[in-house]
Each structure stands twice: as C-alpha cells, then as structure tokens.
C-alpha distance (Angstrom), angle and dihedral (degrees) to the residues before:
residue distance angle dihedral
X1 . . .
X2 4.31 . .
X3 3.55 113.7 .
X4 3.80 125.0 -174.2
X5 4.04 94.6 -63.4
X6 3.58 89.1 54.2
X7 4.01 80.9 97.2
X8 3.52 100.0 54.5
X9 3.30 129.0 104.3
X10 3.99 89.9 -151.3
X11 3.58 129.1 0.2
X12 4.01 102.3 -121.5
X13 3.81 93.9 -176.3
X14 3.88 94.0 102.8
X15 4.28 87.2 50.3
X16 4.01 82.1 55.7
X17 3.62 89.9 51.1
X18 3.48 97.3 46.1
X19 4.22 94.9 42.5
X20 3.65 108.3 14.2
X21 3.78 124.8 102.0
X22 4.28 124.1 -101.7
X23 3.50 77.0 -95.7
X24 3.74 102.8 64.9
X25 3.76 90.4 24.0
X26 3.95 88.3 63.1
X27 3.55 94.0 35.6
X28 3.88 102.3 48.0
X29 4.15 80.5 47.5
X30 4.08 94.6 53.4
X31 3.56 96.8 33.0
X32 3.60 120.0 18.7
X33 4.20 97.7 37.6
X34 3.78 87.2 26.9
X35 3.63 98.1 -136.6
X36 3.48 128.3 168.7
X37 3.71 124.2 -96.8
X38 4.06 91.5 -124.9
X39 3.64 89.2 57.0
X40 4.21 103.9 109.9
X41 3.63 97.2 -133.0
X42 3.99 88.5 56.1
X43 3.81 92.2 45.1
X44 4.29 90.2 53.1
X45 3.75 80.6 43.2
X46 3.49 91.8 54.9
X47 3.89 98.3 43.5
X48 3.82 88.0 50.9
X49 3.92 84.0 54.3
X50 3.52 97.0 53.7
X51 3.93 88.1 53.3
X52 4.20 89.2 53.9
X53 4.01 105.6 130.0
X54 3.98 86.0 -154.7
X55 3.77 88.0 69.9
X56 3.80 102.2 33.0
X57 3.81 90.1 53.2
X58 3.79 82.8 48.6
X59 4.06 94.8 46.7
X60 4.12 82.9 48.7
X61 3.83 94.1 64.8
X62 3.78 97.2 49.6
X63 3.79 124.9 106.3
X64 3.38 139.2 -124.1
X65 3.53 94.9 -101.6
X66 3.81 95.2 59.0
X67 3.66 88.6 -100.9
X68 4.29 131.6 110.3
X69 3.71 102.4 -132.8
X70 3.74 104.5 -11.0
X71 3.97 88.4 -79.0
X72 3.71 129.4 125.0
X73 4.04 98.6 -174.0
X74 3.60 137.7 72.1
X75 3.54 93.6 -153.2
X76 3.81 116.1 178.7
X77 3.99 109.9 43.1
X78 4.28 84.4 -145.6
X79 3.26 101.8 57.8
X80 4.01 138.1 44.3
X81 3.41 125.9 -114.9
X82 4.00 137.9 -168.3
X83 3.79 97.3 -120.1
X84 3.86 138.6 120.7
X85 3.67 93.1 -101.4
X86 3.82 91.7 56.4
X87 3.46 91.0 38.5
X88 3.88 109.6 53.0
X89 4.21 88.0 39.1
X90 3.72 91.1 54.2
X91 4.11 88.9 53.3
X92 3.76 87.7 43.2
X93 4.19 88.3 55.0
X94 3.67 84.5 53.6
X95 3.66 92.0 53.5
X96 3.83 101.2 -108.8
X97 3.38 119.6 147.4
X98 3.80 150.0 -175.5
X99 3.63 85.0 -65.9
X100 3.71 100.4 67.6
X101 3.98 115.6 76.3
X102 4.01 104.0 -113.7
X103 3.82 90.4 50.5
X104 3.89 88.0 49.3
X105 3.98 84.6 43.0
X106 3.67 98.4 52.0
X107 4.00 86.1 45.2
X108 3.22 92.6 63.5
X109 4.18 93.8 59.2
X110 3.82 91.7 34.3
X111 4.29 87.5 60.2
X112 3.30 86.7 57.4
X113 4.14 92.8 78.9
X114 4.00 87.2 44.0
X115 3.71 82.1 72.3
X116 3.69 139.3 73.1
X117 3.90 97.1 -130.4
X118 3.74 117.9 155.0
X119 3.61 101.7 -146.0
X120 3.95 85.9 42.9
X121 4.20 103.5 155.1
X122 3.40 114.0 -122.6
X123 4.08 93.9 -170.0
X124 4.14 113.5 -167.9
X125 4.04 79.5 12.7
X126 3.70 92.4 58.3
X127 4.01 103.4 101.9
X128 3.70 91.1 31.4
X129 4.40 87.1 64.7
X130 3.64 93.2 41.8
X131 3.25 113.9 127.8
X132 3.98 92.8 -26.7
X133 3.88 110.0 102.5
X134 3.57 105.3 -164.5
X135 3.83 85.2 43.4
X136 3.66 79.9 66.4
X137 3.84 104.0 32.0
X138 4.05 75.5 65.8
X139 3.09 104.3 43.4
X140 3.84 94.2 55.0
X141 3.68 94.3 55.5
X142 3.76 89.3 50.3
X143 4.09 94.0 44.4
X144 4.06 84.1 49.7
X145 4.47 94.2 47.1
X146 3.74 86.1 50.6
X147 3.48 94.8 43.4
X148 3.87 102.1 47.0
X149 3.97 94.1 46.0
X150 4.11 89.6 50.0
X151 3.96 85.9 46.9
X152 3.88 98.9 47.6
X153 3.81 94.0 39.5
X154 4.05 87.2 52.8
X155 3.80 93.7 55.5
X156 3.72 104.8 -86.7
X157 3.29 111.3 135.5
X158 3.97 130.6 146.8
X159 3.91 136.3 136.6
X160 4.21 82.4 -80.6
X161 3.54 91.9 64.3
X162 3.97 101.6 44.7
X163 3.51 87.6 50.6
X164 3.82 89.4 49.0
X165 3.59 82.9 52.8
X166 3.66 105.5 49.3
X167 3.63 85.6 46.0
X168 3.89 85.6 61.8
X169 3.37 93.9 48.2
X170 3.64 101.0 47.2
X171 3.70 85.8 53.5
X172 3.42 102.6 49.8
X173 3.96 91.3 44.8
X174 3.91 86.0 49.1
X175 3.96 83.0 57.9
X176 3.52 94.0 48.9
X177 3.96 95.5 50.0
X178 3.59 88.3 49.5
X179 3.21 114.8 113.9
X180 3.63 94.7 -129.5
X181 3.83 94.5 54.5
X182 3.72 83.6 88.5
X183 3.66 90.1 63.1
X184 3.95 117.6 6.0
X185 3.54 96.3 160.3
X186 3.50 139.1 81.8
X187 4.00 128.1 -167.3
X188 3.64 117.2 -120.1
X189 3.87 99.9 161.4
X190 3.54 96.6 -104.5
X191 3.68 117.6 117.0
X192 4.21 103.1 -91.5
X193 4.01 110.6 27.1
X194 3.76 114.6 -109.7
X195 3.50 114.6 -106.7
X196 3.78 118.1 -112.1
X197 4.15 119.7 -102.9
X198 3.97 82.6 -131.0
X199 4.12 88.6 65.2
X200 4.19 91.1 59.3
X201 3.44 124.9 98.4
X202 4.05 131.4 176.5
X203 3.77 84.4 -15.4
X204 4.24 94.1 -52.8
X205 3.58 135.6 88.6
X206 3.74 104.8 -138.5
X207 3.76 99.0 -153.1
X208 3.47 99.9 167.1
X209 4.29 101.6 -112.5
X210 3.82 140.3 157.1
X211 4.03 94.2 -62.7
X212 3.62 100.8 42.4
X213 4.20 87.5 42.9
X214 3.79 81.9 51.1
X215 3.95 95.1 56.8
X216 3.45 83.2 46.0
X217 3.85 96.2 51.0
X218 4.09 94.4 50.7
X219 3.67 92.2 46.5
X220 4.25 100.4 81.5
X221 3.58 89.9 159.0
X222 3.65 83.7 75.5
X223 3.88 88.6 81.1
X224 3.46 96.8 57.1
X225 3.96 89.7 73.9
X226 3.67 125.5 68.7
X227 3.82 99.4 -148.4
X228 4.45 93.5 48.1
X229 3.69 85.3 53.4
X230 3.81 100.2 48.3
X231 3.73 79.7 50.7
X232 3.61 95.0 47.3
X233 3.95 88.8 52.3
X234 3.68 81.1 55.4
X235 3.55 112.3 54.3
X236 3.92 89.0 38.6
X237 3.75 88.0 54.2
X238 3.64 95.7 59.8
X239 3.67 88.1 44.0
X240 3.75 87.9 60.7
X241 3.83 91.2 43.9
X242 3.64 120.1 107.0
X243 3.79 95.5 -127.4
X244 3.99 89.5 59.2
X245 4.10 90.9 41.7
X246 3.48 92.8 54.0
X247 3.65 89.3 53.3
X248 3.49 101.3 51.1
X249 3.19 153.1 122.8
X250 3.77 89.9 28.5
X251 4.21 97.9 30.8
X252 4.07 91.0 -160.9
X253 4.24 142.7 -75.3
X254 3.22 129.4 -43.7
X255 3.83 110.2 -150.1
X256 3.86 118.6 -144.8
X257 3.51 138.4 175.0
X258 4.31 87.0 -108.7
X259 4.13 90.3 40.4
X260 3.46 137.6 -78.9
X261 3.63 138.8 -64.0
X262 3.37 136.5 -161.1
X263 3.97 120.7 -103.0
X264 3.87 98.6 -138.7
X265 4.32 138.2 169.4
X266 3.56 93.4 77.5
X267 3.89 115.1 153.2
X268 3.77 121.1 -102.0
X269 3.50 125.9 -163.4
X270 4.08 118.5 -166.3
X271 3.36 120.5 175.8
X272 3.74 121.9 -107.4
X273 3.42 105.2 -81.2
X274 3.84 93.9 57.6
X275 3.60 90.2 61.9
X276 3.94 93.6 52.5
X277 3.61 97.5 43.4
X278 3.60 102.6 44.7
X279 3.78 93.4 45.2
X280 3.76 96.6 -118.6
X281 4.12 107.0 117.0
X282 3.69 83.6 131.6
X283 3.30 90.2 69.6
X284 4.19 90.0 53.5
X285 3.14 83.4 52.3
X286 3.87 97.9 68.4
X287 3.61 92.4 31.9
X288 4.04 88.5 59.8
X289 3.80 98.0 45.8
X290 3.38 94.7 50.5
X291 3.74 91.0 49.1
X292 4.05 85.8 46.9
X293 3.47 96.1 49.9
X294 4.05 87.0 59.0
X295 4.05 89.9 43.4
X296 3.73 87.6 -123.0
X297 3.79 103.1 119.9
X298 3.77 96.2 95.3
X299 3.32 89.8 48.7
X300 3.61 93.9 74.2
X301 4.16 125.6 56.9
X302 3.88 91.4 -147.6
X303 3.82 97.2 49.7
X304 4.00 93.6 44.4
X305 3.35 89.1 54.1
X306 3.54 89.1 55.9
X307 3.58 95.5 45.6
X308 4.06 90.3 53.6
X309 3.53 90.0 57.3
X310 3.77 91.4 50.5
X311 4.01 82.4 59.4
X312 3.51 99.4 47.2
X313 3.77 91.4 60.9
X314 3.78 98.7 61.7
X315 3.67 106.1 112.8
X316 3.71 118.1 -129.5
X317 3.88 88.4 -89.7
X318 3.32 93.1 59.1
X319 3.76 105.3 -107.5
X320 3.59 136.8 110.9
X321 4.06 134.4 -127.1
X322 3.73 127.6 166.2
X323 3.54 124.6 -152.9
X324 4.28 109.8 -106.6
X325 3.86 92.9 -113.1
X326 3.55 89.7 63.2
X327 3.96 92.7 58.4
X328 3.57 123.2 63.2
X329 3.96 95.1 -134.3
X330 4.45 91.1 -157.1
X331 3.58 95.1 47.2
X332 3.83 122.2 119.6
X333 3.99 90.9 -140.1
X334 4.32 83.5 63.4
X335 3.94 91.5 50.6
X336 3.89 84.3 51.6
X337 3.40 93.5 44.7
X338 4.18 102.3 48.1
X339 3.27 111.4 78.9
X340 4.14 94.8 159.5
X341 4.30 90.1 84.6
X342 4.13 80.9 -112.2
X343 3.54 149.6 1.7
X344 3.81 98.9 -138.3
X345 4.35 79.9 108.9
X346 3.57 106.2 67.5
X347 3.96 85.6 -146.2
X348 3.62 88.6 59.0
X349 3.64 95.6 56.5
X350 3.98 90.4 42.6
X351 3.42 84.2 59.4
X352 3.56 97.1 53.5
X353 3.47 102.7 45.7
X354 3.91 96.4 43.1
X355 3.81 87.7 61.3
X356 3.52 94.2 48.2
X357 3.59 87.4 55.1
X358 3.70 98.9 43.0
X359 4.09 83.7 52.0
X360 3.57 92.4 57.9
X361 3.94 94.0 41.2
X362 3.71 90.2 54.5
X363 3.81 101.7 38.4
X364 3.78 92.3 54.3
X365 3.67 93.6 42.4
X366 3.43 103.8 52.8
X367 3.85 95.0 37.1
X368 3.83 100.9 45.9
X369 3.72 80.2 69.4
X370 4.07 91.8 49.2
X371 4.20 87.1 46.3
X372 3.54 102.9 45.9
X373 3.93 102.0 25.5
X374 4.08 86.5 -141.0
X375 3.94 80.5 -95.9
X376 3.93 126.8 102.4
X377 3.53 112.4 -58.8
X378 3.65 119.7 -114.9
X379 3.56 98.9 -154.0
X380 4.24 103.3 47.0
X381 3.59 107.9 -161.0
C-alpha cells in the first residue's frame, strides 16, 4: 500500500537525521515518522532539544508576564516583531511544548482572553479600548482567536477548548451562510469599504482570516465529524471565492465612535507566479500547510497547482532549496519558518525547507483521506 512518500522521488528523512538540528531531528521523529514519545531515540532527541541555543536565547528575552516585550500581536506579516505571538510560535517550531516553562508561562497570560474578566488587559491595545466599547467588544474577540489557536497548537487541549472551538466554527459558518457574506461591504469613498452592520455579531465580525483558519488548522479532530467538515468545506470555499479575494487582506472598516480601523489577516491566494516574482514563497509556504493540515489542498485547482510545483523542485536526493530571490529574507513568515538558528549554511536552510515540505506532503496526504472519506463528497464544490 503507498503512503505519503510514495510521491517522492527520495525519501530525505534519514539526510535530516543525519544533518538537521535537535529541532528537526525531534520533530521529523514525532511528527513526520510518527513515533511515540517513549521511544529512546525520541527521548535523546528531545533532551538534545531542550539544550537548543535558538530557543534558550529565545526563553532569555521573555518577561515575567509570559510575554516578549509586553506585546500580544505580530502585527505586520513582513517584518518580525518581539511579541507573544512571535514568541510562543517560534518555541512551538522548535518543538517545545506545554511542557516546557515559557510555553506554560505565556499560557497563563494568553487564558486570560478565554475569559470574560472585566479588568481584562488589553496591553499595546490599551488606549485604542479606552473609553470606546465596540473598540473593545472587538478587541476581545480578537485577543480570545489569537489566544485559543496559540493554546491548542501548544498542547492544550480539554473539553473547554473544543467547545471554544466549535463555538468558532459555528460562528464563522453562521457568517458565511449569511446572506450578507456575499457582500459585507459597502462603499463610502474612503479608502477600504465599511463593513455592513448586518456582518456583526456579539460585537465581532467573524470573517473567517489567518487566526480563526489557524484554530481551525490545529483542531484535526474536526475531521472526525461529518457536520464540522461540511462546514469546513464551507468557510474555505468562500475563502477561495472571488468576492472574499477581492476583499482581502484588509476585509473592510470598522467604524467607531474614536475612528475606524481596518479589519485585516484575511487570506490571499495569488497564483504561482506572484510568489516567485515577488520573493515571498515563504509565504506559500504557510498558506499550503495550513490548507494541508485541513486536507483541503486538492480540493482547490489553484492550490494543487501550487503544491505540484512544490514537488517538482525536490532534487534527485530528495531535498529541497530555493533560490534567495524567491524568499523574502525580513519577513516574519521566514523567522517562523527557520528553525536551523540561520541560513548562512546552505545545509541549514536545506534542512529547513525540506521539512517544511515534507510537513505539507504528509499533512495533505494523510488528511485528504480523513476530509473526503475517498467516497462521494457531500458537499461538491
């Protein structure tokens, strides 16, 4: 019987044992051979991880308050930051989890915006709340989306945070059978369209975006139910829909009593040739595992195109490399991406980028079969 490597042309997963760091040693173990943490060549991968100077350095510069520089946000998707966000998914790529201290420290703060605290602290969102309740209606729902996709991806999972997820996702898939999900904006000469009362609800507007895809994406249980994944099919259809594409990544204004703002992290998709032009294939490479992780890549022309190409550059040893023009060397998505501590070695970045790929292969092979059930789908396209 195939499995995912059945594709390959080589399998490089004994090169990354051989010349990746404890990192993607441990990680290609756990995730990409699926072996089990008792196992004793995971365990002296994992000590060896623990010992990583990328993450210790990392661990140094956090605060007290489980946060790196007092800052929840990422903010700018092409450029890095010293925030929480950055911070814990940077550990994550190294293979931390919930059981090392700065994960469980940053928990601790990120729990906060599961709850419905009064006096909850907003930090670099602080003035923009003040005294403007919708402002910080929004704000909450945003704090929380971050929050619970940071928490599930680090390992906590309980019946609280499935049914903080299927709360999501009945949301969002309310949105997106809404009516006016087909055209939530309306033009009022400014720069972005305001979006439409009609598209609020309980103070949010639950367009589905990067952080509520990224719930979505760490939540495989999802596929084990037929109703979540003919939602699922759903929201990432209208995603894929021009209406949505032509919105994004900035989806339209919110209008406050102190001004408006722009409601931003929607998903773009450009085809192929954007990405190798403007130097961003980083960025397809997020894009695609998060659409892997959900099975959904094959679902879509565009993205399997993309995902061909990804396979057509594996060299005959099996690994992958991408020429520097094609990666945009300041963007956040690259410090997410590099878990070797740099990429001044080309080996280093080989490394790198062939697990990335390998993730995505896997992910979308396995769960394809998990999404679609190899039977007639219930929810054409």
């Amino acid at each position: 019987m195939t499995d995912w490597k059945s594709t390959l042309r080589s399998d490089p997963i004994p090169w990354l044992m051989d010349n990746g760091s404890a990192a993607i040693r441990y990680r290609a173990l756990t995730e990409l051979l699926g072996l089990p943490r008792e196992d004793a060549e995971v365990q002296k991968a994992k000590q060896d991880l623990l010992e990583y100077k990328p993450a210790l350095q990392l661990q140094k510069t956090q605060r007290k308050d489980g946060t790196w520089g007092g800052v929840i946000h990422a903010g700018d998707a092409r450029k890095y930051t010293l925030c929480i966000e950055n911070g814990v998914c940077r550990l994550l790529e190294f293979g931390w989890t919930r059981e090392m201290r700065p994960i469980r420290d940053a928990a601790k703060t990120l729990r906060t915006f599961m709850t419905a605290k009064k006096d909850l602290k907003f930090f670099e969102f602080a003035k923009l709340v003040k005294a403007d309740a919708k402002r910080e209606r929004y704000y909450r729902w945003f704090l929380r989306i971050l929050a619970m996709g940071l928490l599930i991806r680090s390992g906590y999972r309980d019946d609280r945070s499935r049914n903080a997820v299927l709360e999501l996702l009945d949301l969002t898939a309310g949105f997106v059978d809404n009516p006016v999900s087909r055209n939530p904006v309306e033009e009022i000469g400014a720069r972005l369209p305001l979006i439409r009362s009609d598209a609020w609800n309980r103070g949010y507007t639950f367009f589905p975006d990067q952080y509520i895809l990224r719930v979505f994406c760490y939540s495989p249980w999802l596929l084990g139910g037929e109703l979540a994944k003919m939602r699922l099919k759903k929201i990432f259809d209208y995603v894929m829909a021009p209406g949505y594409q032509g919105l994004a990544p900035e989806m339209g204004l919110v209008r406050t009593a102190k001004g408006s703002f722009p409601r931003e992290h929607g998903v773009q998709i450009f085809p192929l040739e954007h990405y190798q032009k403007k130097g961003c294939v980083d960025e397809l490479l997020v894009q695609l595992e998060m659409f892997g992780r959900l099975g959904l890549i094959n679902r879509y022309p565009v993205l399997m195109a993309q995902l061909e190409w990804l396979q057509s550059q594996q060299s005959k040893e099996g690994r992958w490399n991408f020429p520097t023009r094609m990666m945009n060397d300041s963007s956040r998505w690259i410090s997410l991406l590099r878990i070797e501590k740099d990429w001044r070695s080309p080996m280093r970045k080989e490394a790198d980028l062939t697990f990335r790929v390998l993730l995505i292969i896997k992910h979308q092979w396995e769960r394809q079969m998990r999404m679609l059930d190899r039977r007639d789908d219930g929810y054409p396209i």
